[in-house]
C-alpha positions in Angstrom: 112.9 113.9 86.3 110.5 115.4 83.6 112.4 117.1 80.8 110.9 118.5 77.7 113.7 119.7 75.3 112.0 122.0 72.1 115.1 123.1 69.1 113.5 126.3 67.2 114.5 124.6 63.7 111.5 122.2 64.5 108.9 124.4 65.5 106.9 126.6 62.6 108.1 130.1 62.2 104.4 131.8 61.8 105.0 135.4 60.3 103.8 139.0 62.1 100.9 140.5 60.4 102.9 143.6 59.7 105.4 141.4 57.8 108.5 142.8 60.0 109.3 139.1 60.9 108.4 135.6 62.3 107.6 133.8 65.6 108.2 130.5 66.6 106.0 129.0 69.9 108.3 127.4 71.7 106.2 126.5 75.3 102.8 127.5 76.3 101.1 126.2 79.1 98.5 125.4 78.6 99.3 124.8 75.4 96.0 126.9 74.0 95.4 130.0 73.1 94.3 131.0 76.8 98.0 130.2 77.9 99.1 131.5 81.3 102.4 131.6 80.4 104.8 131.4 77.0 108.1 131.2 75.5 108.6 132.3 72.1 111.7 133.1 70.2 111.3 135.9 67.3 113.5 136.7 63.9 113.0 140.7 64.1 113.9 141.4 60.4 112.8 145.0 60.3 112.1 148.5 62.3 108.1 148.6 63.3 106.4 148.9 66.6 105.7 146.1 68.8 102.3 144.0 69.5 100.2 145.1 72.4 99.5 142.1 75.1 97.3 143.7 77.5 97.2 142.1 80.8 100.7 140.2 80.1 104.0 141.1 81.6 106.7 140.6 79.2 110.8 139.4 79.0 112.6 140.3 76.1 116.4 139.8 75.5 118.1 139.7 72.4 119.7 135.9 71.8 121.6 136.9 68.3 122.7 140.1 66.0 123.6 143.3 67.0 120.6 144.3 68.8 117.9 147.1 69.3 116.8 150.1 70.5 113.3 150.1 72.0 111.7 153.6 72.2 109.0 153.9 75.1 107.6 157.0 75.2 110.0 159.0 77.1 112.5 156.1 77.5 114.5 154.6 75.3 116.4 151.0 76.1 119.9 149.9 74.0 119.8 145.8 74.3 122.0 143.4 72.3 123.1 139.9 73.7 125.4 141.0 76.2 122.3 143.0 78.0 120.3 142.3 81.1 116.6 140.5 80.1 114.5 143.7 80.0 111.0 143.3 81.9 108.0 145.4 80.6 104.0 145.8 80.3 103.1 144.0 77.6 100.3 146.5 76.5 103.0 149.1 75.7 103.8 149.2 72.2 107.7 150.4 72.0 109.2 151.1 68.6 111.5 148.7 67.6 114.8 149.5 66.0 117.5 147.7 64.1 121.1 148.0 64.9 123.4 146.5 62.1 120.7 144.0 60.7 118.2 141.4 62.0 118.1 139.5 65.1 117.0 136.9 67.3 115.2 137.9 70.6 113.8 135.4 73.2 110.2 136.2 75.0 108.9 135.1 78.2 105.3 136.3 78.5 102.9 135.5 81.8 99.3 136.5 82.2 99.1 138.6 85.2 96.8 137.6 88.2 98.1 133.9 86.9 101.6 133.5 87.3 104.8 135.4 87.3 107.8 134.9 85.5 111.5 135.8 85.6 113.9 135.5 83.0 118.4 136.0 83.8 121.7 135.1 82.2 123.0 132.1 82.8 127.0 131.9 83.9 129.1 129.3 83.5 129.4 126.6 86.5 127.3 128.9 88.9 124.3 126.6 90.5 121.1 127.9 90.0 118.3 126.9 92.8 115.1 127.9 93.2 112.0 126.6 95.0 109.7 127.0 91.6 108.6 123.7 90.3 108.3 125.6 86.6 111.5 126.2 85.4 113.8 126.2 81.9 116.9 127.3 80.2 117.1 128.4 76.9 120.7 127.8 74.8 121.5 130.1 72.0 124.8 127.7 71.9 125.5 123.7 72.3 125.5 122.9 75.9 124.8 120.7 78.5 122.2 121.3 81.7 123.1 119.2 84.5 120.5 118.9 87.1 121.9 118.3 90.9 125.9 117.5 89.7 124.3 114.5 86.9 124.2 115.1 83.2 120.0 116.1 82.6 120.5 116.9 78.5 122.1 118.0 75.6 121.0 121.0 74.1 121.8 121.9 70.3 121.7 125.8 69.7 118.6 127.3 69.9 116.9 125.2 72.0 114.5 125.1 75.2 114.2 122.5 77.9 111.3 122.9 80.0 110.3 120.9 83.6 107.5 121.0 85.6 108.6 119.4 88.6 111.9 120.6 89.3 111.4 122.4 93.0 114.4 122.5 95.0 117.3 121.5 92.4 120.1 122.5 91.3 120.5 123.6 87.6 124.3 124.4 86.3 124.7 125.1 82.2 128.3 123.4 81.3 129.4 125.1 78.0 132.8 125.9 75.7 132.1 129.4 76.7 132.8 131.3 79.5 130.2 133.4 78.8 127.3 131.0 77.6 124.7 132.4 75.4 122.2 131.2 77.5 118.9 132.3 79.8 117.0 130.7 82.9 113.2 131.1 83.0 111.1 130.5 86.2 107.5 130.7 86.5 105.4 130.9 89.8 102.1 130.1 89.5 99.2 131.4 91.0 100.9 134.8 91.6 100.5 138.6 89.9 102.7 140.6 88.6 
């Protein structure tokens, strides 16, 4: 079992050329700039528009603070931490609104043609299999994943574990919470959007 655990506290924030916040890299892979997939987590500190990724689909959930309202053209999404990933083209370009102050938001981005991704909540004790060999779970909170019914690792808040090899198991997030602030990623490879 191949486990690669990454905490946001020891990975460089690298701030938006517009100035309305930071980034922090979490996963790539590869890990260049022609990456077929990524997880990212950003600090949105202020209102502004989002970047354009043409030819990327894009996950965005909001991980900590009150939440946003993203304006698409005719459509306009209300997200805070208690909401659904959201799943969009990343060449649109939605305004980006504050409610109550700044937060946290966690992005899953995969080229299309290359891979496909899907990002959900996690729940308490509920097994999560899949097939995919790309997986991950992301922990806003201290937890622990276990990895079919043995202990697989600790994770501090804001933290990623990432494997490469884990087709066909079972993944369960054991936390104080009920309702664990916490997110399951799968990519599959070699398929579009």
């Amino acid at each position: 079992m191949t486990l690669e655990v990454i905490q946001a506290e020891h990975t460089a924030p690298r701030r938006w050329r517009n100035g309305g916040g930071i980034t922090r890299d979490l996963f790539s892979a590869p890990a260049t700039d022609a990456w077929a997939w990524r997880v990212s987590l950003a600090d949105v500190e202020q209102d502004g528009p989002f970047s354009a990724y043409p030819g990327i689909t894009r996950w965005f959930t909001v991980v900590q603070g009150a939440g946003v309202v993203l304006q698409f053209d005719a459509a306009r999404q209300v997200l805070d931490s208690h909401s659904a990933p959201l799943q969009f083209d990343g060449a649109l370009q939605p305004d980006c609104h504050l409610q109550h102050g700044s937060t946290r938001d966690l992005n899953l981005m995969t080229r299309d043609g290359v891979c496909r991704g899907t990002m959900q909540r996690a729940t308490a004790d509920d097994e999560w299999f899949s097939p995919l060999a790309t997986r991950a779970l992301f922990a806003a909170e201290p937890m622990r994943l276990q990895i079919d019914d043995a202990d697989a690792a600790r994770l501090p808040a804001m933290s990623l574990v990432v494997s490469q090899h884990a087709a066909h198991q079972r993944w369960r997030v054991q936390a104080e919470s009920d309702t664990p602030a916490a997110w399951w990623l799968a990519i599959e490879l070699g398929r579009s959007a």
